[in-house]
C-alpha positions as CSV (number, residue, x, y, z in Angstrom):
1,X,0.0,0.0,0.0
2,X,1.5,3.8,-1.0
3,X,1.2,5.7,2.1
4,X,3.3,9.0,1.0
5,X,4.5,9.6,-2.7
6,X,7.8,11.9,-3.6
7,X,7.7,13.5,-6.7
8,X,10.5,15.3,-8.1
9,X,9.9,18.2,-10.6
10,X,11.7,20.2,-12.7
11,X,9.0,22.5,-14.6
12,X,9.7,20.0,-17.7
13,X,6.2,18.4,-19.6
14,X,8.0,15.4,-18.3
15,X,7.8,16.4,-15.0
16,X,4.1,18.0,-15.6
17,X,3.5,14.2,-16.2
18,X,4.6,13.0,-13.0
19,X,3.2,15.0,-11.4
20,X,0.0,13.8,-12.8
21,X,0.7,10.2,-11.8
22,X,1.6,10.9,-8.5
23,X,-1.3,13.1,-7.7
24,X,-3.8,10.4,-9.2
25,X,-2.3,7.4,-7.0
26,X,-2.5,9.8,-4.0
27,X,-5.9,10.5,-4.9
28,X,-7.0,6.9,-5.1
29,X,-5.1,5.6,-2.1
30,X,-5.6,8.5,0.0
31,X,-1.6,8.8,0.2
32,X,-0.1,11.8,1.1
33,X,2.5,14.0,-1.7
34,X,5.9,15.2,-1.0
35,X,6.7,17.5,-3.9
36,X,10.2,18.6,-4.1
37,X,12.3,20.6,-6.7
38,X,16.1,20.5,-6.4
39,X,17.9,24.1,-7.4
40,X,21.1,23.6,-9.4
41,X,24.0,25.5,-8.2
42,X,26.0,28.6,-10.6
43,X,24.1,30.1,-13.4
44,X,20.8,28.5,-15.2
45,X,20.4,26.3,-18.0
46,X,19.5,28.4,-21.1
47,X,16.1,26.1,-20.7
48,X,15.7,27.7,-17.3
49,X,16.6,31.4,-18.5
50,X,14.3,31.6,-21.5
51,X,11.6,30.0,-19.0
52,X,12.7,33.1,-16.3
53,X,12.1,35.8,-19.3
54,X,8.9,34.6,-20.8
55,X,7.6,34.4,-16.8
56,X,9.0,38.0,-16.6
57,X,11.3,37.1,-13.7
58,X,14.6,38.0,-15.0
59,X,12.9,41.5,-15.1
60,X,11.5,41.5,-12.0
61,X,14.8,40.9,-10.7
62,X,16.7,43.2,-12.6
63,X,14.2,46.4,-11.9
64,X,15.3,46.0,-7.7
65,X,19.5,46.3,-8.9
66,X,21.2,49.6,-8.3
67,X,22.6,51.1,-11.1
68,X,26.6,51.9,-11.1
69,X,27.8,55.7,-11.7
70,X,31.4,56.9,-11.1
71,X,33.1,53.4,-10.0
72,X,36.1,52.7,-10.8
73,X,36.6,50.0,-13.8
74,X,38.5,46.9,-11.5
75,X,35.5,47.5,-9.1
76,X,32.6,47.6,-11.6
77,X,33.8,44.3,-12.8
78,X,33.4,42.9,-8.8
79,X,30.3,44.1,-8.7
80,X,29.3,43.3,-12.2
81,X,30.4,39.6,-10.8
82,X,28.8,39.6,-7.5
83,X,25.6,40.8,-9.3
84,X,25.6,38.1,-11.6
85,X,25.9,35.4,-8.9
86,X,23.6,37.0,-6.8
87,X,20.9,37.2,-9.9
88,X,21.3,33.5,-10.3
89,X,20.3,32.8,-7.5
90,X,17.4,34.9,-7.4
91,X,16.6,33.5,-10.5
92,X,16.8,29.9,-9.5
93,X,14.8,30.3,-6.0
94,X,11.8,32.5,-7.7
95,X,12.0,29.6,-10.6
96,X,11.5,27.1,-7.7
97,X,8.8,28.6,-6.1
98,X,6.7,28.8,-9.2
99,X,7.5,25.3,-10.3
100,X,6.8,24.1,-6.6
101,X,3.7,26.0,-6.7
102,X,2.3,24.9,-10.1
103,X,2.8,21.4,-9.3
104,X,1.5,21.7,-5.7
105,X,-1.7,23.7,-7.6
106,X,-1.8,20.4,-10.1
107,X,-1.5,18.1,-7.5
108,X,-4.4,19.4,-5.5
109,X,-6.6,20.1,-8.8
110,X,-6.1,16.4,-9.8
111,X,-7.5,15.4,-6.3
112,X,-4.6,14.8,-4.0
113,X,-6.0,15.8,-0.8
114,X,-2.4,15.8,1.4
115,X,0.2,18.2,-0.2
116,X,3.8,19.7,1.1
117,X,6.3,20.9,-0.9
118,X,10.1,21.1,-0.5
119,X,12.6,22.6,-2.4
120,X,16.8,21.4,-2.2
121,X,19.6,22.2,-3.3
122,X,22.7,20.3,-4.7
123,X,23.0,16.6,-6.4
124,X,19.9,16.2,-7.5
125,X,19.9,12.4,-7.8
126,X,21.3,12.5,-3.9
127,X,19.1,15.2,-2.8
128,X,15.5,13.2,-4.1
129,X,17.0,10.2,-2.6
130,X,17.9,12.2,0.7
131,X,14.2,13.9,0.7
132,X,12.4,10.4,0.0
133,X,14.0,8.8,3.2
134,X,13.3,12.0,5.6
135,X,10.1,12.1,4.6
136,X,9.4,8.4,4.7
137,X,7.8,8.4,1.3
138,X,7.7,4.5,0.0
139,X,7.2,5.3,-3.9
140,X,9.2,8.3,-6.0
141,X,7.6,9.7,-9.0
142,X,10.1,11.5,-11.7
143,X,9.7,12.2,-15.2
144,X,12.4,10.1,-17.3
145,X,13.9,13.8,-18.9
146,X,14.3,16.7,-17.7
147,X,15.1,20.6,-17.9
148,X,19.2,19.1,-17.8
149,X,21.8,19.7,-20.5
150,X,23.7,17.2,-22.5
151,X,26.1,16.6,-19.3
152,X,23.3,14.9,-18.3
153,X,23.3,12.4,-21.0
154,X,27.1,12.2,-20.7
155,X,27.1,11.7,-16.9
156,X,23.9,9.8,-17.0
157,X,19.9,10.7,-15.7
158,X,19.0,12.1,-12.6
159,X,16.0,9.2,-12.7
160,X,18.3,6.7,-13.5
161,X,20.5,7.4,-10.5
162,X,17.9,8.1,-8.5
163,X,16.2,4.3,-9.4
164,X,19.1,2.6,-8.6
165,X,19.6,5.0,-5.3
166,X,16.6,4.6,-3.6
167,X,15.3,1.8,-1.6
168,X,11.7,2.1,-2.2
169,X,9.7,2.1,-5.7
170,X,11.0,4.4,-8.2
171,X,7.9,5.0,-10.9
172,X,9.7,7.3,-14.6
173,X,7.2,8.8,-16.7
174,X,8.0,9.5,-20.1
């Protein structure tokens, strides 16, 4: 019997689809949902940037920076730097919180009655696996692609690893 169902999303249709699974087995077994969405470290994927200007966040973000007058030139190019870090990660954590909150939203409208959301950071494989035991979920739902880049196919899926990871079920959904 599924009690509590993790399911890992990335924003990707993939992902959208697992989502959908998950949210219909919780709804017919009356299990609970552990969504989480795992924030990649450095800059985003250009997947992840065109997603962060058509949802007008790279905008919002860049309407609160200050703008630089009469700075020296070995300075500007510190802060130039530090801006650019600190806009990825405001990127990355308002792109979690919509993805989190659409497939929370999706979870809910498909019928899932017992929804909590998490978002991590780091190895993504590691931190799903990591998430799945805290929570004591006994099935993990993932879409079989995501919003990686072709490291991933060098290196090897995230639901790959993740399958051969984890001790419970491990459900892909193409």
């Amino acid at each position: 019997m599924v009690e509590k169902i993790l399911v890992a999303t990335d924003g990707s249709d993939h992902a959208e689809k697992a989502v959908a699974l998950a949210s219909l087995i919780a709804a017919s077994t009356d299990a609970a949902i552990h969504i989480v969405h795992v924030t990649l470290d450095g800059a985003p994927s250009e997947e992840l940037q065109r997603m962060a200007e058509v949802e007008d966040i790279v905008s919002d973000v860049q309407k609160a920076e200050p703008q630089l007058n009469n700075v020296p030139g070995s300075v500007v190019e510190m802060i130039k730097w530090a801006r650019r870090n600190a806009m990825n990660e405001k990127i990355m954590a308002a792109i979690a919180e919509r993805v989190i909150d659409s497939a929370s939203a999706a979870a809910k409208k498909a019928g899932a009655k017992k929804v909590e959301t998490e978002t991590l950071s780091g190895n993504p494989a590691t931190a799903i696996v990591d998430a799945a035991k805290r929570a004591g979920c006994d099935m993990i739902v993932m879409g079989s692609r995501g919003l990686g880049d072709l490291k991933g196919l060098m290196v090897g899926s995230v639901s790959h690893k993740v399958a051969n990871m984890a001790a419970c079920t491990c459900v892909t959904v193409k």
